[in-house]
N, C-alpha and C positions, 0 to 999 in steps of 0.2 A: 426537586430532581426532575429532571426532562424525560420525556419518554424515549434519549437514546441512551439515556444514562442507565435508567430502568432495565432495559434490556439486557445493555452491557454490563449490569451488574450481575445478571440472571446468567447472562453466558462466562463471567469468571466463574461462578459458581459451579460451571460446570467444566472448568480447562481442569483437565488429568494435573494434578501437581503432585508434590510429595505428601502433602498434608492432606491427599484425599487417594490415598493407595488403590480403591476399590475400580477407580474408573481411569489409571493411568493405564492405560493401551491402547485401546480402541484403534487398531489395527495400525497402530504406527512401531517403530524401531522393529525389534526382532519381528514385529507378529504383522510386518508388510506396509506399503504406505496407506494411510488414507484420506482418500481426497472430499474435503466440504464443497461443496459450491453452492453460490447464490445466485438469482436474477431481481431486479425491479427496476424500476419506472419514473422515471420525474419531467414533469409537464408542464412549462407555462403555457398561456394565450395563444403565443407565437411560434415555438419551438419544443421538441421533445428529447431527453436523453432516455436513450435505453442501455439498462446496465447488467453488470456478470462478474462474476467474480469466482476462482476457485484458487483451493489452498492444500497441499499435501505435507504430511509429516514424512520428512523426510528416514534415513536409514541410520540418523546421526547419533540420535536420541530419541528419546520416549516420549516425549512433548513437542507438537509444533511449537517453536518461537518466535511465527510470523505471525501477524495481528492484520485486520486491517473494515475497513469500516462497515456497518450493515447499511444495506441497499435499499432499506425503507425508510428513511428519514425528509424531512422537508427540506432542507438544506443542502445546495450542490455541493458537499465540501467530502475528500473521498480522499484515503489515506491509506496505506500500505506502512507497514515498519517489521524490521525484520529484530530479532533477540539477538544481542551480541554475547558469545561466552560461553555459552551452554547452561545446561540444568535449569531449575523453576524460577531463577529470577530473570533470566531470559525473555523466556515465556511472559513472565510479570511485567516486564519492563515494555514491551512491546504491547501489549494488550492497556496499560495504562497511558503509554503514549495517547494512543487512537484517542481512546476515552478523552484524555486532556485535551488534545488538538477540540475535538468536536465541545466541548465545555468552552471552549472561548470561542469559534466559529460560527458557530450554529446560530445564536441571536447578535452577530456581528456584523457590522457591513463588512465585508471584502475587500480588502486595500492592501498596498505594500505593507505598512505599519502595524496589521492586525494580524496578519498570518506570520509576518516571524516573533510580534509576540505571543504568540500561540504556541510558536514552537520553543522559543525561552523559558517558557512559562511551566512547557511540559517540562524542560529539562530540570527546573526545578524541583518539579511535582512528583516525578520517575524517582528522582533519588529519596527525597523524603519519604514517599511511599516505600521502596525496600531497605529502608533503614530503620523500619518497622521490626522489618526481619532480621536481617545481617546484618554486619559491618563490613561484608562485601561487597564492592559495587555494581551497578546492573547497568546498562545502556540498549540502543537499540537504534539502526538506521531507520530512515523514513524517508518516504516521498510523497507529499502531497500537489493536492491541485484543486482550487477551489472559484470560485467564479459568481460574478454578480452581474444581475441584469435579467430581464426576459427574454432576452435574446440566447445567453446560453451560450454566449459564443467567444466570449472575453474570459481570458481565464488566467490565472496566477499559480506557476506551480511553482513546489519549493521544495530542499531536500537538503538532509542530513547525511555524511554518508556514502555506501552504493547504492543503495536503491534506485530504480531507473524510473523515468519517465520518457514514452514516444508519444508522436505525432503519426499515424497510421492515413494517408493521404484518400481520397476519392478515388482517385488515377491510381489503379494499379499498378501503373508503371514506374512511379515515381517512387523512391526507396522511403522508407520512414525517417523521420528527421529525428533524433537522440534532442531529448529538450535538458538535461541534465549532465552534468561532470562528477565523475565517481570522485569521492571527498578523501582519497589512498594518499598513502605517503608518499608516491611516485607522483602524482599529478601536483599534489600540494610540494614538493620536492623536501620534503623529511624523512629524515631516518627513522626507521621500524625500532620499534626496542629488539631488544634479542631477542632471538626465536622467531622476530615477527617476519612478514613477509615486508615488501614495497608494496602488494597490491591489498593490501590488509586496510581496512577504513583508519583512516585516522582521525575522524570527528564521528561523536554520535549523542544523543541525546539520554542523556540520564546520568551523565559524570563529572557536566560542567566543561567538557571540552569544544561548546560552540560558544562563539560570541555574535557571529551574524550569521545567520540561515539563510544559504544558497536563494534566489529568488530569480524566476524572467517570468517573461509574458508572451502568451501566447493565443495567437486567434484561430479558433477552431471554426470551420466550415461547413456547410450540408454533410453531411455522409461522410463527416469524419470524425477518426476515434481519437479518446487519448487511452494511453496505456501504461497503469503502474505494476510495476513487479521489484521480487525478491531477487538479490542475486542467483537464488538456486533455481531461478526461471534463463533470467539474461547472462549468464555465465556458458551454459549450454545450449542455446540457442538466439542467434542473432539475429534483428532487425529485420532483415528481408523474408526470414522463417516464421517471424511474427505477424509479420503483414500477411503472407501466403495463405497462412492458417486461419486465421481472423476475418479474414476475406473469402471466405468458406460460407458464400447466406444462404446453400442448402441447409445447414445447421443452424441449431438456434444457437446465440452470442454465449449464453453458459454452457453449450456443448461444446462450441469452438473453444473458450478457457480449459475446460479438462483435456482437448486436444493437444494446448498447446504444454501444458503440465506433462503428458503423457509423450510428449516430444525431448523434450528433457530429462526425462526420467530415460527414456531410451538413452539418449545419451549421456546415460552414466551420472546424472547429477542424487547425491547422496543429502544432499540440504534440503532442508526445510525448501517450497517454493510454493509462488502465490502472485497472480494473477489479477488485474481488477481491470476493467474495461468501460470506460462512458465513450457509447456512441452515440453522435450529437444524429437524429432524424432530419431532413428534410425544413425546412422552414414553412411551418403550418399557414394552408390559404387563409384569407381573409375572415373573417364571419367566425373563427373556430373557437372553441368555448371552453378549452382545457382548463383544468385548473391543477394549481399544486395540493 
């Protein structure tokens, strides 16, 4: 087992579910949101990302059922998924995604071919794991974005889904660029089952309804970010509000994430939301000794 694995096991152990009564709250549904965040660091030779991350339990339910990857790992590989459905295999389903993505990234090279089996692989892995449990099904959108090289600056994102991916520019001025197409029955042009909406996802991973994982590519420059979020971030707040906030460097990069949560929240977002932010530093002078 790796030591993200390790971890990640330590921290299911500790997600509020039903089978563990004693620690379901912790200031989320009736008893208010609450928001995690993280910060860390990853350094080649040549280049540095610096990273942040924050996630709230929204007012839906009792359990966040957004997941999304820890920020001390050796590996640029950096993952958002959101719980499709509600209740604990939600939750389940999103928090094993991550896990699986990073099980096959982590000691992979970086290619078209490895990250959507990555994310095949999860969609497999998602349902056998809560079929442990129920004969219910369990799924979850995702967005990732993963990258090879010491540069730091080649990068492959990919998604299930709505989960979003931006392009947060150097130039203030220039709007953030959307690297991702929400995976809904309106975009894909299908009909909703009953009940459902058109903007309702209509692919997600743990039910077998993907067969190829969205994939571009994308080159990331000095002083700029990428940005993965949950719908209950990019639903209530758009692109240019993103940029604004983020581009905030009296604040540290994990204060400007709770800002931007707390921007959302303002406006009325009741969901689960969750935030992840790699800002690429500056390309390190000559001589410089980083290591990963």
């Amino acid at each position: 087992m790796t030591d993200y694995e390790r971890k990640q096991e330590r921290t299911l152990m500790t997600v509020p579910t039903p089978w563990e009564p004693a620690i379901v709250a912790h200031g989320c549904g009736a008893h208010g949101p609450a928001t995690t965040v993280e910060s860390g660091a990853l350094a080649t030779p040549v280049a540095r990302l610096d990273l942040a991350a924050a996630s709230f339990c929204g007012l839906r339910h009792d359990v966040n059922e957004d997941a999304h990857s820890a920020l001390d790992g050796a590996a640029p590989v950096f993952v958002v998924a959101d719980g499709v459905g509600g209740g604990a295999m939600a939750s389940r389903a999103s928090r094993e995604l991550v896990r699986r993505v990073h099980r096959v990234l982590d000691d992979r090279r970086i290619e078209d071919a490895s990250v959507r089996a990555a994310l095949l692989i999860a969609d497999h892995e998602v349902a056998r794991s809560i079929a442990t449990e129920t004969e219910q099904p369990g799924a979850a959108t995702v967005v990732l974005c993963a990258c090879e090289g010491e540069a730091l600056s080649a990068w492959l994102v990919a998604w299930v889904g709505d989960c979003r991916a931006y392009r947060v520019f150097a130039d203030t001025d220039r709007e953030p660029e959307l690297l991702t197409r929400d995976d809904t029955y309106r975009h894909l042009g299908e009909t909703p089952p009953a009940g459902g909406s058109a903007d309702d996802p209509a692919r997600m991973v743990g039910n077998g309804a993907v067969s190829v994982p969205n994939l571009s590519q994308v080159a990331l420059g000095d002083d700029e970010m990428l940005v993965l979020c949950s719908d209950g971030v990019h639903k209530h707040v758009d692109a240019c509000d993103i940029s604004r906030v983020l581009r905030r460097g009296s604040l540290t990069l994990a204060r400007r994430c709770t800002r931007l949560l707390t921007l959302a929240r303002a406006r009325h977002s009741r969901d689960d939301a969750t935030v992840l932010v790699i800002h690429r530093a500056a390309v390190a002078p000559r001589g410089t000794t980083a290591k990963l």
